[in-house]
C-alpha positions as semicolon CSV with decimal commas, in nm:
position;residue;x (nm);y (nm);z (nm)
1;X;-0,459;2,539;3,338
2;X;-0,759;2,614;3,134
3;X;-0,869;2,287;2,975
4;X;-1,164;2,419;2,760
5;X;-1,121;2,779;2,803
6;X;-1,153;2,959;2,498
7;X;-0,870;3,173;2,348
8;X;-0,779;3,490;2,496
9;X;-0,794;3,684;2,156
10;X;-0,980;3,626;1,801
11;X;-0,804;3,484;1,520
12;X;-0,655;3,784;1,310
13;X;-0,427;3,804;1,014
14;X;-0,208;3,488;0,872
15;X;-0,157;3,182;1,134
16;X;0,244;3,165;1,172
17;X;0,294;2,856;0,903
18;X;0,585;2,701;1,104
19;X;0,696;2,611;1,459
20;X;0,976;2,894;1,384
21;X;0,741;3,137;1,294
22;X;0,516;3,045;1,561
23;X;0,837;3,043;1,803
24;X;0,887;3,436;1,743
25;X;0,539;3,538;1,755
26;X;0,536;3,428;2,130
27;X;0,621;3,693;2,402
28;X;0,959;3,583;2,552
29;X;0,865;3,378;2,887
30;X;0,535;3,258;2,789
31;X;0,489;2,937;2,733
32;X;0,266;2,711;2,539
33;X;-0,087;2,697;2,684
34;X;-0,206;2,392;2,883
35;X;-0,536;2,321;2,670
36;X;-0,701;2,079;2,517
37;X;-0,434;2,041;2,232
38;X;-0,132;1,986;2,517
39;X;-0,339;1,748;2,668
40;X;-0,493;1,535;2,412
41;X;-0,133;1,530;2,276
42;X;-0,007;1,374;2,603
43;X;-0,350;1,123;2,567
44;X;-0,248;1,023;2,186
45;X;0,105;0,994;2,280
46;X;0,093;0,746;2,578
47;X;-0,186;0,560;2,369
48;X;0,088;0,518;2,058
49;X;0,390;0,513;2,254
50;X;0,305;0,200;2,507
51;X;0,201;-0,128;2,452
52;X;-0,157;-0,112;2,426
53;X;-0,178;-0,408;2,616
54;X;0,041;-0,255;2,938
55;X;-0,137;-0,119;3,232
56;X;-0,107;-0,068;3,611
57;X;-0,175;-0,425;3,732
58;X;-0,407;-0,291;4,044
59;X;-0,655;-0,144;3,786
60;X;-0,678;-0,478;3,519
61;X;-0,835;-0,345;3,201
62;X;-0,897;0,013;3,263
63;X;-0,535;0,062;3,372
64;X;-0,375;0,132;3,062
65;X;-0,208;0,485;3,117
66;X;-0,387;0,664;2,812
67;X;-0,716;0,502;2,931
68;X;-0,668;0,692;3,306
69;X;-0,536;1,049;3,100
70;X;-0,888;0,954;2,922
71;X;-1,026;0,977;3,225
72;X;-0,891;1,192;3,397
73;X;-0,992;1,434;3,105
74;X;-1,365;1,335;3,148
75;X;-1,356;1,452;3,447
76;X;-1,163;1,792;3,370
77;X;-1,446;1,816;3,108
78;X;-1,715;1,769;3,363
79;X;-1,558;2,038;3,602
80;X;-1,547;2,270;3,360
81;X;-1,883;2,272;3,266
82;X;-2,014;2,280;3,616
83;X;-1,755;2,582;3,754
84;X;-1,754;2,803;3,383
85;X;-1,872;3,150;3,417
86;X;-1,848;3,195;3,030
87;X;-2,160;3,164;2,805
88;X;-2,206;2,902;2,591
89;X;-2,223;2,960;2,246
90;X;-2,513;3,041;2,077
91;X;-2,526;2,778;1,807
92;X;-2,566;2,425;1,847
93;X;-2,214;2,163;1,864
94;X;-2,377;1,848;1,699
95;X;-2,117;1,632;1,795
96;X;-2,153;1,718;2,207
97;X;-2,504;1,652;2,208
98;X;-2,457;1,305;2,036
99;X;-2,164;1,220;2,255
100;X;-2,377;1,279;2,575
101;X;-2,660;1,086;2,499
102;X;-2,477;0,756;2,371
103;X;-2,360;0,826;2,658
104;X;-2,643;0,846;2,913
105;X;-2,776;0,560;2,694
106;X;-2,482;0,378;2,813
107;X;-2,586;0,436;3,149
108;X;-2,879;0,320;3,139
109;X;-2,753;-0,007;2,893
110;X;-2,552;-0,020;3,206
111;X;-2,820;-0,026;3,458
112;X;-3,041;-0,280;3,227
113;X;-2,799;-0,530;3,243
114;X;-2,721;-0,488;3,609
115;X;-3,070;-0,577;3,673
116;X;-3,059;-0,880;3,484
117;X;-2,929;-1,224;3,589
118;X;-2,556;-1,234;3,446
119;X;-2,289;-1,491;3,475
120;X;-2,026;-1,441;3,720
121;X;-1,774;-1,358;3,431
122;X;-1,978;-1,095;3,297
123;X;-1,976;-0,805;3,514
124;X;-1,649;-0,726;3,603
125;X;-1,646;-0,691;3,210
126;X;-1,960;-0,476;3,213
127;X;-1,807;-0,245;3,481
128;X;-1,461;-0,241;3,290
129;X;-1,679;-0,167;2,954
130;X;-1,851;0,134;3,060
131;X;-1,537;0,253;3,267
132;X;-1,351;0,254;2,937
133;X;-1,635;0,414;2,720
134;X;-1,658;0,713;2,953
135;X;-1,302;0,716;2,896
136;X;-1,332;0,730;2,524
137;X;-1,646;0,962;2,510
138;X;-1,397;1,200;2,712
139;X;-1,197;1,245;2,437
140;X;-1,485;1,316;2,201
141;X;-1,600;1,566;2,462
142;X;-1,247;1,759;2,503
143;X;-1,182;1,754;2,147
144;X;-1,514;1,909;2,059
145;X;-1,524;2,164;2,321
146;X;-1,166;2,238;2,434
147;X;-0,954;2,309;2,129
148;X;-0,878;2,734;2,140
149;X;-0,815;2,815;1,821
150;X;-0,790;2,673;1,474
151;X;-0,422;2,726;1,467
152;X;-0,391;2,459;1,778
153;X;-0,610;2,235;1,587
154;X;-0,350;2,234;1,321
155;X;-0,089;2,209;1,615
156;X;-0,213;1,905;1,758
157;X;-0,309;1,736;1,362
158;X;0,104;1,793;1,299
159;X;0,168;1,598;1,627
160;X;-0,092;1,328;1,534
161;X;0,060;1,279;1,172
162;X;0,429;1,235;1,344
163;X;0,318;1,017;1,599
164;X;0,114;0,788;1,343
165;X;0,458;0,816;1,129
166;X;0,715;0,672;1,402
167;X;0,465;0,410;1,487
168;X;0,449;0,266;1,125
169;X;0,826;0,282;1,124
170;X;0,837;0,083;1,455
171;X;0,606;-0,154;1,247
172;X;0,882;-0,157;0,925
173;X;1,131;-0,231;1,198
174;X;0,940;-0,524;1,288
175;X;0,914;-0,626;0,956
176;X;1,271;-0,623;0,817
177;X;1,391;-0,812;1,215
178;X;1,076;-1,018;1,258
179;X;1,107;-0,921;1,596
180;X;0,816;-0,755;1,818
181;X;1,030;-0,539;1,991
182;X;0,778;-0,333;2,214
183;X;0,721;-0,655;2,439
184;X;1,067;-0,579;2,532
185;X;1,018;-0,180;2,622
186;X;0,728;-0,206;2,909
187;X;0,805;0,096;3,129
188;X;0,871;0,074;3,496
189;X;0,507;0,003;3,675
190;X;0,300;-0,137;3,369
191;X;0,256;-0,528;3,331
192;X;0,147;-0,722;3,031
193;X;-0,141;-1,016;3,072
194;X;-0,118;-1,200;2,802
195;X;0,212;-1,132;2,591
196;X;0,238;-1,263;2,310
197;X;0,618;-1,202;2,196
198;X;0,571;-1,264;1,857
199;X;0,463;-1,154;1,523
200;X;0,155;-1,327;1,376
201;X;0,186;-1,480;1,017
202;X;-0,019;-1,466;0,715
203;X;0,112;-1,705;0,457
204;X;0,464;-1,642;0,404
205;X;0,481;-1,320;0,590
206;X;0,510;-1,182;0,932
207;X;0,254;-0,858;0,959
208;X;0,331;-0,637;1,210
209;X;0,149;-0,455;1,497
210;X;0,345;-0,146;1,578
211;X;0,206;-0,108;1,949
212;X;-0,131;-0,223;1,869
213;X;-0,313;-0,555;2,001
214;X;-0,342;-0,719;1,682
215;X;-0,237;-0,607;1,293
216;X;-0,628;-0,570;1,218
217;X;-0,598;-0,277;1,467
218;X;-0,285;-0,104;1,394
219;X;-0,380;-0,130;1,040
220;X;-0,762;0,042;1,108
221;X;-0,557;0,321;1,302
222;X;-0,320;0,359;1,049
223;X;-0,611;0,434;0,773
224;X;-0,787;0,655;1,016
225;X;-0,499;0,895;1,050
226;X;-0,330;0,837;0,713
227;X;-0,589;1,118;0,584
228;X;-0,408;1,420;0,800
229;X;-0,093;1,275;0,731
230;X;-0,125;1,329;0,325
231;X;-0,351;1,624;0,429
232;X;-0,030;1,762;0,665
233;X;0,203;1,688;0,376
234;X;-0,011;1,872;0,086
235;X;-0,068;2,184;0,273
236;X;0,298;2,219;0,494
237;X;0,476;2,537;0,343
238;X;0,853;2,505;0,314
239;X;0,997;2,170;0,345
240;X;0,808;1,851;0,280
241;X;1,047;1,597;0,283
242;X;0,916;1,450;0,655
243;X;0,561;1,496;0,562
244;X;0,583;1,269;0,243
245;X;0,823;1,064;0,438
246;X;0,592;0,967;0,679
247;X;0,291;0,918;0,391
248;X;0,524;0,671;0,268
249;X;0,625;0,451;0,560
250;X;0,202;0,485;0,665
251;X;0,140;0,339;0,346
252;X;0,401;0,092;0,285
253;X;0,289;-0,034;0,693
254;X;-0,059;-0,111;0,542
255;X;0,032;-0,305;0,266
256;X;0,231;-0,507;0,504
257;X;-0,049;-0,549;0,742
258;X;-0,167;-0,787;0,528
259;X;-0,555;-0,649;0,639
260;X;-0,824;-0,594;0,456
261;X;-1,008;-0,368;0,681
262;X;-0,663;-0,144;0,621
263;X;-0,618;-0,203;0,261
264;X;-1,015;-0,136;0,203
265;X;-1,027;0,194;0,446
266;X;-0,728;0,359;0,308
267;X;-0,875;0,329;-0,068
268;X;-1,176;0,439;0,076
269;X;-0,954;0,786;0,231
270;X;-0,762;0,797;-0,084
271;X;-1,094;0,827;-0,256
272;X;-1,265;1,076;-0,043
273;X;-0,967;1,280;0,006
274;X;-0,905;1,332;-0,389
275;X;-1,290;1,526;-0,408
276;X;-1,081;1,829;-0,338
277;X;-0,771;1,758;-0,584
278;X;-0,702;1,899;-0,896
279;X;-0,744;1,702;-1,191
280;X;-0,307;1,712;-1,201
281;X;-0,244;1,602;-0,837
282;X;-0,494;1,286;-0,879
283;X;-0,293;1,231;-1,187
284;X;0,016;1,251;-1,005
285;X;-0,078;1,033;-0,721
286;X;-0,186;0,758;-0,909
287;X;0,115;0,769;-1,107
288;X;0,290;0,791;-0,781
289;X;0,053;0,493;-0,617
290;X;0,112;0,237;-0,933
291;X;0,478;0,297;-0,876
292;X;0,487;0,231;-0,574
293;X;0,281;-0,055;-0,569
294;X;0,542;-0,187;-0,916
295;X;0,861;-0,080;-0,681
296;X;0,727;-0,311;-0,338
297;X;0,594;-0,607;-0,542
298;X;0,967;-0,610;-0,676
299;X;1,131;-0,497;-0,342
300;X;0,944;-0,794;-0,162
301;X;0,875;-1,086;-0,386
302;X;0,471;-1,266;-0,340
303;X;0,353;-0,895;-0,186
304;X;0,166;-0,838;-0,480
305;X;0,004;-1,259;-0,519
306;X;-0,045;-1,249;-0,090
307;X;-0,268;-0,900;-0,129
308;X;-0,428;-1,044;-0,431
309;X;-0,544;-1,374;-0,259
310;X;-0,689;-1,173;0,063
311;X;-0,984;-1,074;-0,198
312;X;-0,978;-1,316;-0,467
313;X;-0,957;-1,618;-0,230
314;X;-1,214;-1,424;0,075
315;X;-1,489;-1,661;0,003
316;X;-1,237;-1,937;0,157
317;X;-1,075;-1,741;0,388
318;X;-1,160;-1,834;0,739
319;X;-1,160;-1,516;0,878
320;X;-1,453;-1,429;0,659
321;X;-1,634;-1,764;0,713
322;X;-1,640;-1,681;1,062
323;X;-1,762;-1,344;1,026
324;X;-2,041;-1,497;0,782
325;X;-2,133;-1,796;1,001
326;X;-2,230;-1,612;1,334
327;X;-2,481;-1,381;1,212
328;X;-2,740;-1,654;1,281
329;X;-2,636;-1,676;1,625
330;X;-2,631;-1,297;1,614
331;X;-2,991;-1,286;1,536
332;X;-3,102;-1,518;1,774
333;X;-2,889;-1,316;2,081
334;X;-3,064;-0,992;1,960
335;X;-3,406;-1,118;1,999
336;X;-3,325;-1,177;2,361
337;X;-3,253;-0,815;2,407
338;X;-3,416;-0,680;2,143
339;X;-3,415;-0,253;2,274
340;X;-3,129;-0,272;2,513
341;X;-2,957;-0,544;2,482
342;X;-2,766;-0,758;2,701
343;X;-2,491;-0,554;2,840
344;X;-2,192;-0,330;2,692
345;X;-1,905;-0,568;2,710
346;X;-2,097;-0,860;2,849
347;X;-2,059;-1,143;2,535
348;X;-1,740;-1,242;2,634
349;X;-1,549;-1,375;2,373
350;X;-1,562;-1,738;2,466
351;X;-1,944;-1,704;2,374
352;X;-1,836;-1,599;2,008
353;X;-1,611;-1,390;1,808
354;X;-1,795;-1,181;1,545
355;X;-1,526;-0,947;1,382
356;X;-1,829;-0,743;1,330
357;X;-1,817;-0,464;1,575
358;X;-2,192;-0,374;1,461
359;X;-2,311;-0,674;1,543
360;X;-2,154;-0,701;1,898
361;X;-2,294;-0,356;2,001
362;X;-2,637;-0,454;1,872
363;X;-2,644;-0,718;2,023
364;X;-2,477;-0,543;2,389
365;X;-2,648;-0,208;2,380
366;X;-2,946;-0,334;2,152
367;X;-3,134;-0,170;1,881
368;X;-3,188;0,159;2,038
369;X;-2,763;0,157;2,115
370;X;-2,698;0,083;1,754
371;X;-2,921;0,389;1,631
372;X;-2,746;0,620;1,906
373;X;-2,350;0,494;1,763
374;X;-2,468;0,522;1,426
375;X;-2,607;0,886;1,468
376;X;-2,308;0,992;1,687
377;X;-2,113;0,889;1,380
378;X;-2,299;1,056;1,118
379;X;-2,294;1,344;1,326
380;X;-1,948;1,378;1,332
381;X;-1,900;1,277;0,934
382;X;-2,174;1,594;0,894
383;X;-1,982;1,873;1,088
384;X;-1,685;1,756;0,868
385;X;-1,919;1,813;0,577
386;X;-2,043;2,171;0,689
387;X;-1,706;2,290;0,789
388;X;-1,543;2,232;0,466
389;X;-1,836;2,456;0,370
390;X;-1,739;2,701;0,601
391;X;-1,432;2,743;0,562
392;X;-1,214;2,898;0,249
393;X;-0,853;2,901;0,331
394;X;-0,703;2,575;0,164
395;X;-0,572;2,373;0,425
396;X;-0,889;2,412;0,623
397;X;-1,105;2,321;0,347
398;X;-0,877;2,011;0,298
399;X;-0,845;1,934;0,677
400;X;-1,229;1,897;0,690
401;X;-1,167;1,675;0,411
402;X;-0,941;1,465;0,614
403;X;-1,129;1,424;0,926
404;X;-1,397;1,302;0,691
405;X;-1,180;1,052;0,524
406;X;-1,073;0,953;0,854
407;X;-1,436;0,918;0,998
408;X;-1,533;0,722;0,696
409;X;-1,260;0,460;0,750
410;X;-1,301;0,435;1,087
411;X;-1,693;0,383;1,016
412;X;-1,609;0,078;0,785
413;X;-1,364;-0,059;0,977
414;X;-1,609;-0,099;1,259
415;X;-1,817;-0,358;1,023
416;X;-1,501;-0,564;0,997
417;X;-1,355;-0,638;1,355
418;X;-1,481;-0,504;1,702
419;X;-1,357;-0,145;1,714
420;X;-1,431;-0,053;2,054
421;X;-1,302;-0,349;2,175
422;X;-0,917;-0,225;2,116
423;X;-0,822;0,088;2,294
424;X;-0,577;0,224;2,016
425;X;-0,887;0,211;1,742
426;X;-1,132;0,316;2,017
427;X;-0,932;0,617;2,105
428;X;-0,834;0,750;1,699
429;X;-1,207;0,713;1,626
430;X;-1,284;0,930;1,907
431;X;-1,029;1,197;1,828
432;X;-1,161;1,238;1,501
433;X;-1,517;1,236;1,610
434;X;-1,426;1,550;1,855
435;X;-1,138;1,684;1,605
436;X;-1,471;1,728;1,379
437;X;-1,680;1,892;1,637
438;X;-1,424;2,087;1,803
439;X;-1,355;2,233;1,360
440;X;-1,717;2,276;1,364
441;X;-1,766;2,465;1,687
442;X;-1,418;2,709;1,596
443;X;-1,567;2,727;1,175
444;X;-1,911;2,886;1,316
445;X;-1,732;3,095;1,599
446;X;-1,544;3,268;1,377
447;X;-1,447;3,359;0,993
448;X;-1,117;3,148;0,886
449;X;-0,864;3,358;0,745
């Protein structure tokens, strides 16, 4: 079971476009490989499929089973890389080195605020904290370093997009019943805290939450993966019913989320994403946008007046008066802690709630943390950059594309709630951090064909 080893044989002629094609290409009795692709799939499966609230009671916060497959990979990751007899490779993998040293700045973040006097409430959420961002950066790490070839990349994109597609219809189910449903579907083992049982209401509608904490965060992972769903659906050969199908239900789930930070990041993807369209298809899909947009105001009478009061009315909104009255308070915490900060994960939120996930790692991991996120995350936008450079067949060029989009809308949405804070927009920003590291890495290791 070769985590991050590297595939057996180079890249040569055309990838097999379908699973039946890929199917007959494979010697009878060999199965697929147990990579980084079979495993991250497990990871983004248990983080979509359960409650993101459920874990193993014994380990509180950190026990949520995608969270301990996290983990469980960083570890895999770090015994690779201390038992490989390969050679590295000889160019540089961006997104790895930036990785490691927010990460050994989290250590010593870590070992700052352990040294300073904290309440007693504090540090089991410091220890939790870093526990969980080692976690996440072992995603980054695996993605970047253990995917095999470009055709498992594409593998493990087509399992993304259909996982990101049941979950919006889960949150269309919740919709149309105004039922939660998931509370009800905990397995065997896991426990919920705090349930909540119900949907939360904004004006006159119910907005749902898939298997997400809150609809802020289901609707910031919807945006973030929404770009390799279209992406998927553009460049599938064949049929393309299910690929469109589950554009649609992605996009109709974000207009229902009644979020901004969803409605705001997925014009933001539709945007970036339509660099590489022809002059026709952007034609075609805003036809196909205004349409749709006509077809749900009609379908679901005050859609269109709710949307249009989340912007025209956000100088009221309370949400965004309590974004806009902590910065002061913001400033003044910083100042404290002006290099380090106070702790990752120590401002509890009785202190404050900031829906600013900037501000709260500023003011946690200081100003030197906030330089080290920010160039992680360039990083990562950069590779996607280069590889679509790289690159010439057309659904590589347009998957770079993607992972930009998708890096871009996770970037904003971190301005608008705290990101890192929920483990189902934690963990999508981190697989398409290493998604665009681990394209990098197989772009420069070989040609694409």
């Amino acid at each position: 079971m070769a985590l991050l080893r590297p595939a057996s044989r180079p890249d040569a002629g055309r990838a097999p476009a379908s699973a039946a094609e890929r199917r007959a290409a494979t010697p009878p009795g060999q199965r697929e490989p147990i990579d980084a692709a079979a495993v991250l799939t497990v990871y983004f499966t248990l983080m979509l499929a359960i409650p993101a609230q459920a874990t193993f009671a014994p380990l509180g916060s950190v026990g949520a089973p995608a969270n301990v497959v996290a983990l469980g990979v960083f570890v895999w990751w770090v015994w690779h890389h201390l038992h490989r007899s390969e050679p590295e490779a000889r160019f540089a993998q961006p997104v790895r080195r930036a990785a490691l040293a927010l990460l050994l700045l989290m250590l010593v973040v870590y070992r700052h605020a352990m040294v300073q006097p904290l309440m007693s409430d504090e540090v089991m959420p410091a220890d939790s904290g870093l526990i969980r961002f080692v976690a996440v950066m072992g995603i980054v790490l695996a993605a970047t370093d253990g995917i095999a070839s470009k055709e498992r990349l594409h593998v493990l994109v087509n399992r993304i997009t259909i996982g990101a597609g049941a979950v919006a219809v889960v949150a269309l189910v919740q919709v149309a019943t105004g039922q939660l449903w998931v509370d009800r579907l905990i397995p065997p083992g896991l426990t919920i805290a705090n349930p909540n049982g119900s949907l939360i209401a904004r004006g006159a509608f119910l907005r749902p939450s898939g298997t997400s904490v809150h609809p802020i965060e289901f609707g910031a992972v919807l945006s973030m993966l929404l770009p390799l769903a279209i992406t998927r659906a553009r460049t599938t050969k064949g049929r393309r019913f299910w690929p469109w199908f589950r554009v649609a239900v992605m996009l109709l789930a974000v207009l229902m989320s009644f979020s901004r930070t969803a409605l705001i990041c997925t014009a933001l993807v539709l945007v970036t994403l339509s660099v590489l369209w022809s002059t026709r298809a952007r034609w075609v899909a805003a036809a196909v946008g205004l349409v749709g947009l006509a077809g749900a105001a009609v379908a679901v009478p005050g859609l269109a007046g709710t949307i249009r009061g989340l912007f025209a009315g956000a100088a009221n909104d309370p949400s965004v008066l309590s974004r806009t009255a902590g910065y002061d308070y913001a400033w003044e915490m910083f100042l404290q802690n002006p290099w380090f900060g106070r702790g990752y994960g120590t401002f509890i939120p009785r202190y404050y709630i900031f829906d600013n996930g900037y501000l709260q790692f500023t003011m946690e991991t200081g100003a030197i943390g906030l330089a080290f996120l920010v160039a992680l995350l360039v990083t990562g936008m950069v590779c996607a950059v280069r590889t679509r450079r790289l690159v010439t067949a057309r659904r590589d060029r347009e998957l770079a594309q993607a992972l930009l989009a998708g890096l871009l809308a996770g970037t904003m949405s971190i301005g608008f709630f705290d990101l890192f804070a929920f483990p189902q927009s934690a963990g999508c920003l981190a697989l398409m951090l290493g998604l665009s590291g681990g394209f990098y890495r197989l772009a420069r290791r070989r040609p694409t064909v």
